[in-house]
N, C-alpha and C positions, 0 to 999 in steps of 0.2 A: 613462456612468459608473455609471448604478445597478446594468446584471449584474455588474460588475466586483465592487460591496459586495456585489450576492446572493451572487455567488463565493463570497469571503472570505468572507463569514456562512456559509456550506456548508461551507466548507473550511478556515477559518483553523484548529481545532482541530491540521489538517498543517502550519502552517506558523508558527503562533505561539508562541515557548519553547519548539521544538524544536530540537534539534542535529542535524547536519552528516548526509550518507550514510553509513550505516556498511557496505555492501555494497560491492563488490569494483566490478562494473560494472552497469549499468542501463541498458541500450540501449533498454528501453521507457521509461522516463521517468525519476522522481525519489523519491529515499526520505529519509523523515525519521524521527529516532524523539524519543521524550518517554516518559524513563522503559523500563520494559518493551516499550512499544507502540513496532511499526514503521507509519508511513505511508507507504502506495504512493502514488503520484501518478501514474497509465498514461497517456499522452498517446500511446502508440504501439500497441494491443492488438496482440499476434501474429496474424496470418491466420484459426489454428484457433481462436480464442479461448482458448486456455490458456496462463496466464502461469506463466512458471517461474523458483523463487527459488534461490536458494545460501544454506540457513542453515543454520549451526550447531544452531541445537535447532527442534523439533516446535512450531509455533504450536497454541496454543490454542485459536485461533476463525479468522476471517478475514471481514468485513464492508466494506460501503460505510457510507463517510459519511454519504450521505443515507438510508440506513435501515438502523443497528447493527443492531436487532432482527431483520433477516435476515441468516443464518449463509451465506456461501459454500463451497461442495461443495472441500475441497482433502482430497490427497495429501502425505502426507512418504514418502520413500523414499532411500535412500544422501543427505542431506544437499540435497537436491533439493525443495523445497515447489511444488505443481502445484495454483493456484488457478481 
């Protein structure tokens, strides 16, 4: 029972007062958003390690939970985000 709170204590920010998937399909996992921010939830990573979004606009940043302060290397191109 206590990973289960470490979890949540890591993660709830994704899951707490946030609303529904607003993305189309998510075969890797689960999305939440709150606000502006989307949260990924990858429980499945692609093989190449390169996850690829369908959005409408150009993110701004792209991070993990357990450490905002490092920016992830993404792509926007034709409505395609490449994290």
């Amino acid at each position: 029972m206590q990973a289960i709170g470490a979890w949540l204590k890591l993660n709830g920010e994704a899951i707490y007062g946030t609303g529904p998937n607003p993305l189309k399909a998510t075969p890797w996992g689960r999305c939440t958003r709150k606000g502006q921010t989307l949260y990924l939830s990858v429980f499945d990573w692609p093989k190449d390690a390169v996850l690829s979004v369908h959005l409408a606009s150009k993110p701004l940043k792209a991070s993990l939970l357990a450490d905002p302060a490092k920016a992830l290397q993404m792509k926007s191109e034709a409505g395609i985000v490449t994290i």
